[in-house]
C-alpha positions as CSV (number, residue, x, y, z in Angstrom):
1,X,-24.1,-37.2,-40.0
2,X,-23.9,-37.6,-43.9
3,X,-25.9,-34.9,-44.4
4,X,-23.5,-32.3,-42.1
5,X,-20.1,-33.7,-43.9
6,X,-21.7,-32.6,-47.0
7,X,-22.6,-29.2,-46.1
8,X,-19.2,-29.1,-44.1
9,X,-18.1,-29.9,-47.9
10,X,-20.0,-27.8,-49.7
11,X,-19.1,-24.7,-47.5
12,X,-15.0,-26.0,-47.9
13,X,-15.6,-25.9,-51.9
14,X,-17.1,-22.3,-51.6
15,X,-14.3,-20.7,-49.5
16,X,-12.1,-22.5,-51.5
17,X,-13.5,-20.2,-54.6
18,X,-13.9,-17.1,-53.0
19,X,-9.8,-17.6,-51.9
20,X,-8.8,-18.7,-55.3
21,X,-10.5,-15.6,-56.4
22,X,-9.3,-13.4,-54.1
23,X,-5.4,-14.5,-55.0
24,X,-6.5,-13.6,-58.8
25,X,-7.9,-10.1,-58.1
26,X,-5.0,-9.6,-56.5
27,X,-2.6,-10.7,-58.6
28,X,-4.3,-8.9,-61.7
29,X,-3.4,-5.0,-62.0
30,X,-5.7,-2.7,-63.5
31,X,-4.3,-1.7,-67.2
32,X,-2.3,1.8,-67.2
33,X,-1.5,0.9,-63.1
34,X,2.2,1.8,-62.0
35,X,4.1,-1.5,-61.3
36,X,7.9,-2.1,-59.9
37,X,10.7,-4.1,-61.6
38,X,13.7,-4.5,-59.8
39,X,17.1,-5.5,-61.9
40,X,20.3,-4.6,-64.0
41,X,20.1,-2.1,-66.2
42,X,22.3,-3.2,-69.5
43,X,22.7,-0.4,-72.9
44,X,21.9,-2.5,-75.7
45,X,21.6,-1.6,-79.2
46,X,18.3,-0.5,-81.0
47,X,17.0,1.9,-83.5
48,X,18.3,5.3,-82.5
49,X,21.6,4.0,-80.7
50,X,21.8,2.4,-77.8
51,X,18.2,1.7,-75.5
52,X,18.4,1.0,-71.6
53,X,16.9,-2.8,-70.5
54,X,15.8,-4.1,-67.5
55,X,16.8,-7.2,-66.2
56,X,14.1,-7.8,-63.8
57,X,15.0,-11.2,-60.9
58,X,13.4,-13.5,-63.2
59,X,15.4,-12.8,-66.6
60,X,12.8,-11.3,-68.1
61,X,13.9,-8.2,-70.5
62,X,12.2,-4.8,-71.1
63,X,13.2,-2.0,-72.9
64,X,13.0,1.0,-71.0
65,X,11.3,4.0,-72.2
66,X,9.9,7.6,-70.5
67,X,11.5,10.8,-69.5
68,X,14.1,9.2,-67.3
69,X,15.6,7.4,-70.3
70,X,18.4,9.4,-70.6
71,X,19.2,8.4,-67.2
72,X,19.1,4.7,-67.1
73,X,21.8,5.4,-70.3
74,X,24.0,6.5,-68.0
75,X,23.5,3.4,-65.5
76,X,25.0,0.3,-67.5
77,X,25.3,-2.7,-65.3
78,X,23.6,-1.1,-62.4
79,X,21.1,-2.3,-60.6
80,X,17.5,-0.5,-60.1
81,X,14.3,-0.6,-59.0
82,X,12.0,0.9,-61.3
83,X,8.4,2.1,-61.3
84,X,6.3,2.4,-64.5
85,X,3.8,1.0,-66.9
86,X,4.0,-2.2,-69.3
87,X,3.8,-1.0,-72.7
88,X,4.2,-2.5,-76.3
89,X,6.8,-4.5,-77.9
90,X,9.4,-3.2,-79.8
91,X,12.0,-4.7,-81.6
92,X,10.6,-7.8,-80.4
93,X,10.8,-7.7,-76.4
94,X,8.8,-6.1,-74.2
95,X,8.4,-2.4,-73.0
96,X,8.5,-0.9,-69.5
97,X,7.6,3.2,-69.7
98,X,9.9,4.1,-66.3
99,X,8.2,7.1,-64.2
100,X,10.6,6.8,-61.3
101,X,13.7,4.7,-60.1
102,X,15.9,4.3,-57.3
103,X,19.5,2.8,-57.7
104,X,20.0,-0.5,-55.6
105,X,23.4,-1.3,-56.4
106,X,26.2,1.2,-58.1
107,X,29.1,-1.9,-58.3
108,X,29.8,-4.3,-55.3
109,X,26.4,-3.7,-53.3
110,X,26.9,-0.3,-52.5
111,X,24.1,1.8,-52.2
112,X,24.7,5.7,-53.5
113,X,23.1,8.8,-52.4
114,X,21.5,10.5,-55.4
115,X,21.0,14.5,-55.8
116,X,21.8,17.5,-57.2
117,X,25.6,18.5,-57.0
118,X,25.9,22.3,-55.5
119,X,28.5,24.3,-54.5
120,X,28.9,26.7,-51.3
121,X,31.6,29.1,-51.1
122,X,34.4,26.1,-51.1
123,X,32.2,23.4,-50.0
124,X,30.8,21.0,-52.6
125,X,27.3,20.1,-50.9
126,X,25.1,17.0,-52.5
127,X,21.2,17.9,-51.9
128,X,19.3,14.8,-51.8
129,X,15.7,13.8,-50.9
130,X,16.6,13.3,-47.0
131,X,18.8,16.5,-47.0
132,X,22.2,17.9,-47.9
133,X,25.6,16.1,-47.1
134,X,28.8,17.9,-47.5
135,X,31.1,16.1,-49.9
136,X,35.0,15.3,-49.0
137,X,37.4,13.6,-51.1
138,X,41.1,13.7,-52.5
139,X,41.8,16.5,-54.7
140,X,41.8,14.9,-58.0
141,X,38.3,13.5,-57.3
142,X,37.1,17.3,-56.3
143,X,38.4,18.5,-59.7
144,X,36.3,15.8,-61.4
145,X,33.2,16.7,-59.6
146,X,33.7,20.8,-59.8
147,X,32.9,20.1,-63.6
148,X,29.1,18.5,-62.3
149,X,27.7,21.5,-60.1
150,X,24.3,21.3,-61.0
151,X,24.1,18.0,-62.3
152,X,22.2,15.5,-60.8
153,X,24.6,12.8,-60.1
154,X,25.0,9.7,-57.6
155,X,28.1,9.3,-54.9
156,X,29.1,6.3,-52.8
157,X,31.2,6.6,-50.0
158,X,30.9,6.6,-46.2
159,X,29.1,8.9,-43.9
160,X,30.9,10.8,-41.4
161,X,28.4,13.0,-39.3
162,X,27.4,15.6,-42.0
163,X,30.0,14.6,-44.4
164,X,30.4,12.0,-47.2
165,X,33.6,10.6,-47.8
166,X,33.5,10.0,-51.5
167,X,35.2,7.7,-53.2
168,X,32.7,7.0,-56.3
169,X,30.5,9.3,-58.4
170,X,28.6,9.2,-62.0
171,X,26.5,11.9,-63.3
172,X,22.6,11.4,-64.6
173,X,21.3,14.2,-65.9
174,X,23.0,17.5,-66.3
175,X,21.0,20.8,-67.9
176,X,23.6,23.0,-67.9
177,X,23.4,26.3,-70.0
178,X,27.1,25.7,-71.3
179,X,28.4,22.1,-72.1
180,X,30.9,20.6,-69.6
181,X,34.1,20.2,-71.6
182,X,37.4,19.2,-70.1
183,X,39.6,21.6,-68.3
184,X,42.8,22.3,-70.8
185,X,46.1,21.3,-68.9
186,X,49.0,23.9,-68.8
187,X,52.5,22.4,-68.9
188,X,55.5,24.9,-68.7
């Protein structure tokens, strides 16, 4: 009877290992892997004006860097899932190289469609990863977006069948050939 308690023990001990070890492998990425941070983006000031952070769920700070960093400028007190790699520290906090993001909240938990801003015949139609929607909105808000065909830009509103009734919209990137300047106003 002693004897089979300590085998019954000695086999508890080694599962226990191979578990333990298991969690670890797990828990460990491979260096240069892609990882996601979810959080608030804040514009904070660093060398070369201002640098995008991530505020990941824990508090935990990085300062965002890659090709979308022009981007997370634009998305100041947003909050974001982002996908990327770890990188160094610079200016003392640690560095997150963003490959791809998705907005989680654009102000008061709502959730905006993101795409590219196009325009068909008098129809303003917002082409996004799941399709197209056709935008509709008061006129002041239509002159505001006219100046963002062909920018990639984010909108918040409520669906309506094929439309979007917009209420709330920010531009991301926009690679226009001419610079979007604002429409002079005629008085007589």
């Amino acid at each position: 009877m002693r004897t089979g308690m300590m085998i019954m023990l000695a086999l508890m001990l080694v599962a226990g290992d191979t578990t333990a070890e298991k969690r670890k492998k797990k828990q460990e990425k491979p260096k240069g892997a892609e990882v996601e941070k979810k959080g608030k983006i804040q514009v904070v000031r660093g060398l070369q004006g201002g640098e995008p952070q991530l505020t990941d769920e824990r508090g935990v700070r990085f300062l965002c860097s890659g090709p979308l960093k022009g981007e997370l400028l634009r998305l100041h007190g947003h909050g974001v899932g982002a996908w990327g790699v770890p990188g160094e520290k610079k200016m003392m906090t640690p560095t997150f190289k963003v490959v791809r993001y998705a907005i989680t909240d654009a102000g008061g938990g709502q959730k905006p469609l993101v795409g590219v801003l196009r325009r068909e015949g008098k129809r303003y139609q917002l082409h996004h990863t799941g399709g197209q929607v056709t935008l509709r909105a008061s006129a002041a808000f239509m002159r505001r977006l006219a100046r963002r065909v062909g920018c990639k830009i984010w909108v918040v509103g409520e669906l309506d069948g094929p439309a979007l009734k917009a209420y709330k919209f920010g531009w991301l990137n926009c690679r226009l050939p001419k610079p979007i300047r604002p429409r002079k106003e005629t008085t007589k």
